[in-house]
C-alpha positions, 0 to 999 in steps of 0.5 A: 698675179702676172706669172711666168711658167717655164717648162717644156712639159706640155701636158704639165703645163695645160694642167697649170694652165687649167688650174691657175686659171681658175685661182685668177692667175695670168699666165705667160709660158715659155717652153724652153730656156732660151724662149725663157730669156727672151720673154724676161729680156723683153719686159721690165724688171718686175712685169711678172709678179710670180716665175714658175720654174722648171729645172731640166729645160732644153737649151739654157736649164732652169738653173742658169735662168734662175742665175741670170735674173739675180745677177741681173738684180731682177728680184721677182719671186722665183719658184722652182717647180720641178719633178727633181725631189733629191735634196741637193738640188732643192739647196742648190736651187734655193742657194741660187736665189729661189724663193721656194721649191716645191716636187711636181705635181703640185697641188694647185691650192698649196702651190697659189698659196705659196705664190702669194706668200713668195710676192707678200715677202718680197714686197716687205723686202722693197727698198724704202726711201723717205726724203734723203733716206734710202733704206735697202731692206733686203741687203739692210744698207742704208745711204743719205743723198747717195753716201753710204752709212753704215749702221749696227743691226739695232741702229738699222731697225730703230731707223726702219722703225722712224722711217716707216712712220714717215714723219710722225712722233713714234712713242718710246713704248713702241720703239722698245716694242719693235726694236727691243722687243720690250714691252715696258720701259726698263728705266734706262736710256737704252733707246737715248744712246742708240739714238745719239749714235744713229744721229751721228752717222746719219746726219754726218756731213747734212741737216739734223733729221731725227727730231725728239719730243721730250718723254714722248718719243722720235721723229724723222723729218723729210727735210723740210718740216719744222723740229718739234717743240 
């Protein structure tokens, strides 16, 4: 993993340096917050794929930084590792957009163990786009060609679920499963209805894209396959 480490501590940061090291991280350091933003500024969204962050830093403080990469829609995995244990600041970091927290000194097999996890939830939350769809996971918006479509929570996942399968039939069994949450068929036309009406909106104003095979199950076309029989 590409991580950046923010803190002035030296003889903490040769300790992370000593310790990452050895689990096969990259590590990039910035002592300061002002050196911090330089770092960030001069690379693309997305170069690191961990920031370890300090709270009290000289200059600009950990919190501000923390502040500037959200509103700059940077949304890299941030954890905030730091000696301030007071419960405020973990909810005032968390609410800032941290992906964690974790009180120095870390223990260095629990803190890679959370990196990992901190990346693996992020990348489940990356936009998804299949043809004319986009899917922003994070914020759970959806648009076609550009024009917003607005969707009910279970409109939403019955979407997900076709555009994850990327052009192939997905059964009715397993749309109840990952939609419903059910594992039989209740004998009702649950899944139909809801279909109809994400059809609706989604294909408002564009070519139909949700094709069905009959007692089988779904698909979503990219938008230039052929309709099933």
């Amino acid at each position: 993993m590409k991580t950046l480490l923010v803190d002035d501590d030296q003889t903490f940061v040769l300790f992370m340096e000593a310790g990452l090291s050895s689990a096969g991280v990259e590590l990039t350091v910035a002592r300061s917050g002002d050196e911090a933003r330089k770092v960030l500024l001069s690379k693309a969204p997305g170069h690191f794929d961990v920031i370890l962050l300090d709270i009290g830093l000289p200059g600009i403080s950990g919190l501000d930084i923390l502040t500037t990469i959200r509103e700059a829609g940077n949304e890299t995995p941030v954890i905030i590792v730091s000696g301030e244990s007071r419960t405020g600041q973990k909810v005032k970091g968390l609410s800032l957009g941290a992906d964690d927290y974790i009180v120095k000194p870390p223990e260095i097999e629990e803190l890679v163990a959370r990196m990992e996890a901190a990346v693996r939830r992020r990348e489940l939350l990356e936009p998804l786009e299949y043809g004319e769809v986009q899917l922003d996971l994070a914020q759970r918006r959806v648009s076609r060609s550009g024009r917003r479509v607005d969707l009910s929570p279970r409109e939403f996942d019955l979407l997900l679920a076709l555009v994850r399968a990327k052009g192939n039939l997905v059964s009715r069994q397993t749309l109840l499963h990952d939609v419903w949450d059910m594992d039989f068929d209740p004998g009702t036309n649950v899944l139909d209805v809801h279909v109809g009406r994400l059809r609706r909106k989604i294909d408002a104003g564009g070519d139909p894209l949700i094709q069905n095979k009959r007692g089988k199950g779904y698909r979503i076309l990219e938008g230039t396959d052929e309709a099933l029989d």
